[in-house]
C-alpha positions as CSV (number, residue, x, y, z in Angstrom):
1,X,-4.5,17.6,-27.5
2,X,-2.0,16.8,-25.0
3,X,-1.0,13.3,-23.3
4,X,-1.9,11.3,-20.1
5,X,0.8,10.4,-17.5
6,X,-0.7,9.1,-14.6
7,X,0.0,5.8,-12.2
8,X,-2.3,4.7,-9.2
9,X,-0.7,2.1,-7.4
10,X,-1.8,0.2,-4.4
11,X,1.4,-1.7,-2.7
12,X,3.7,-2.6,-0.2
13,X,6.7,-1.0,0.7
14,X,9.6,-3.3,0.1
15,X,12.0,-1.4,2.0
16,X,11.8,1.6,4.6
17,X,11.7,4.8,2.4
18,X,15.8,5.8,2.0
19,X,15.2,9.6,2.8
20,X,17.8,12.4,1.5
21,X,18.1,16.3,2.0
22,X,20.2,18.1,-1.0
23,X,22.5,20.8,-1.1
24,X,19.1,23.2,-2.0
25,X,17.4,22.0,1.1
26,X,14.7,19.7,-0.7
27,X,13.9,16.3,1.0
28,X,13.8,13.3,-1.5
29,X,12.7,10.1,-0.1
30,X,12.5,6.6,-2.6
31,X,11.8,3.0,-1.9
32,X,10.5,-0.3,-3.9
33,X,6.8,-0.6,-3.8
34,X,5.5,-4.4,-4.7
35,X,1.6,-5.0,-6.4
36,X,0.7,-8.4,-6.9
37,X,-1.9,-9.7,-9.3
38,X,-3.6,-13.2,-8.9
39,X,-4.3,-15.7,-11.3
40,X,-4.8,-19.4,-12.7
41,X,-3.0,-20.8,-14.8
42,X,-4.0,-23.4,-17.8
43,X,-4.0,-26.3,-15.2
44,X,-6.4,-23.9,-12.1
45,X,-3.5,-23.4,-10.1
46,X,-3.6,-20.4,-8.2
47,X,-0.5,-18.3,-9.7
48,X,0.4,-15.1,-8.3
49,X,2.5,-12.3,-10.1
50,X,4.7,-9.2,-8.5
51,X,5.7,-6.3,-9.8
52,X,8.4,-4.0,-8.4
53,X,8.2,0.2,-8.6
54,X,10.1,2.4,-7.7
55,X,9.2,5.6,-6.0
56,X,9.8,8.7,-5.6
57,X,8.5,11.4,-3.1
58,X,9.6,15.0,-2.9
59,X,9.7,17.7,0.0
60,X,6.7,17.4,2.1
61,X,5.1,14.0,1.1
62,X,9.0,13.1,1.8
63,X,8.4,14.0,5.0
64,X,5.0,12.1,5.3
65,X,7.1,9.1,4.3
66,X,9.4,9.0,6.1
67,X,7.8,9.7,9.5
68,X,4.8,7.2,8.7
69,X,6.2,4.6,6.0
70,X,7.7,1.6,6.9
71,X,8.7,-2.1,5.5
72,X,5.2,-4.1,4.1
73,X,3.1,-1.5,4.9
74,X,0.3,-0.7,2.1
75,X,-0.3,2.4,0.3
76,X,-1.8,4.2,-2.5
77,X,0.5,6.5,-4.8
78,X,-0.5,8.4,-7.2
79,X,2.0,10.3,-9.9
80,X,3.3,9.9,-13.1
81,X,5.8,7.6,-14.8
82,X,9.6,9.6,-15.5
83,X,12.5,7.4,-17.1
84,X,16.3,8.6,-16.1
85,X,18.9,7.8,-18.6
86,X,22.2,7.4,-17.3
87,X,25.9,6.3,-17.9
88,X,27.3,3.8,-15.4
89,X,30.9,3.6,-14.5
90,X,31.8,1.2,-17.0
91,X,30.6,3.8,-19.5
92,X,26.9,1.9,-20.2
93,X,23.9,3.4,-20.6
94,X,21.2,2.6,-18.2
95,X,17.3,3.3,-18.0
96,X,15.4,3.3,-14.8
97,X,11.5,4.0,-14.7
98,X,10.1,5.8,-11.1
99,X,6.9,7.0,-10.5
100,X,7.4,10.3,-9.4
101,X,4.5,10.8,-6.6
102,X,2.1,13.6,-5.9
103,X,-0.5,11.7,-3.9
104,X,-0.1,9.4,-1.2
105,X,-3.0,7.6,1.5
106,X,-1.9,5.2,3.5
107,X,-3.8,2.3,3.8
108,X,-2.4,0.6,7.1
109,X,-1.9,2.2,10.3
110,X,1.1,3.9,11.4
111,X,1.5,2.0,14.4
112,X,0.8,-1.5,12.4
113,X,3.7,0.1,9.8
114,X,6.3,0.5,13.0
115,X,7.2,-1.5,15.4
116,X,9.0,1.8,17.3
117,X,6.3,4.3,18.0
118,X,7.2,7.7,17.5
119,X,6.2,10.6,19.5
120,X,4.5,12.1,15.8
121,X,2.8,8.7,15.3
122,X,0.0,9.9,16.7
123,X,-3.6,9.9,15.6
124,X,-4.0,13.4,15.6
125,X,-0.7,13.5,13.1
126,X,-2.0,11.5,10.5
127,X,-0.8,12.2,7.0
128,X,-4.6,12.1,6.3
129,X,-4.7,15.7,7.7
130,X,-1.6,16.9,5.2
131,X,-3.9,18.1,1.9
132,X,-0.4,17.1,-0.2
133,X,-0.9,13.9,0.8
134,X,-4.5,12.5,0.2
135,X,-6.3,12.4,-3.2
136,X,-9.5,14.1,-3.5
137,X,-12.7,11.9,-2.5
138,X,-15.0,12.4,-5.1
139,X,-13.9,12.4,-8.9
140,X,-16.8,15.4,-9.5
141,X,-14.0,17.4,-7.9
142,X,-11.7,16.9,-11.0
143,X,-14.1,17.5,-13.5
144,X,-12.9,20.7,-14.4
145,X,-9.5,19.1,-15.1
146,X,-11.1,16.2,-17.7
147,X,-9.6,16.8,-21.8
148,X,-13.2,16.9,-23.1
């Protein structure tokens, strides 16, 4: 039996997505996307705990990100966890985890995302119409795809 990779994150955008077209035409766009957890701790203080991510989106919900995806607006990603190895110029190895994305929603509106409006920021632009970029709506839809 194979494994499970799979992350659903609901977050904030740290950053504005930092978008890039390489030399084979393919649009790449990554940014820092913050969840927080709430808690008390041993004395009932309200404690609350964030956790950086780092995304990445490919081609078309590239695209979708960087036309609708701005600083502290929310969204839900789903993808799958992919660790690079690297060497850095001092010749030491270095690790970074990203969640590769094949799913996105987002959950504020693209006008409450930007303070510029863009032409394409219109309702009837949405990336809720792009079928890339929404997950299904009911889980019976998937049931073909469970392990068991």
């Amino acid at each position: 039996m194979g494994g499970l990779n799979k992350a659903m994150l609901i977050g904030n955008l740290g950053k504005d997505p930092e978008v890039k077209v390489l030399d084979n035409g393919a649009k790449i766009a990554t940014f820092p996307l913050a969840t927080s957890e709430t808690y008390k701790d041993r004395d009932g203080n309200k404690q609350t705990r964030t956790e950086w991510h780092n995304i990445v989106l490919w081609r078309g919900l590239a695209d979708v990100a960087e036309l609708f995806c701005r600083k502290g607006g929310q969204i839900y990603i789903e993808g799958r966890l992919s660790t690079r190895k690297w060497d850095d110029k001092d010749g030491h190895t270095r690790y970074t985890t990203e969640i590769i994305g094949d799913q996105m929603v987002l959950l504020s509106r693209a006008e409450a995302q930007s303070s510029a409006s863009t032409p394409s920021a219109t309702p009837s632009a949405t990336p809720s119409a792009t079928p890339s970029a929404t997950p299904s709506a009911t889980p019976s839809e998937h049931s073909s795809d469970l392990p068991y």
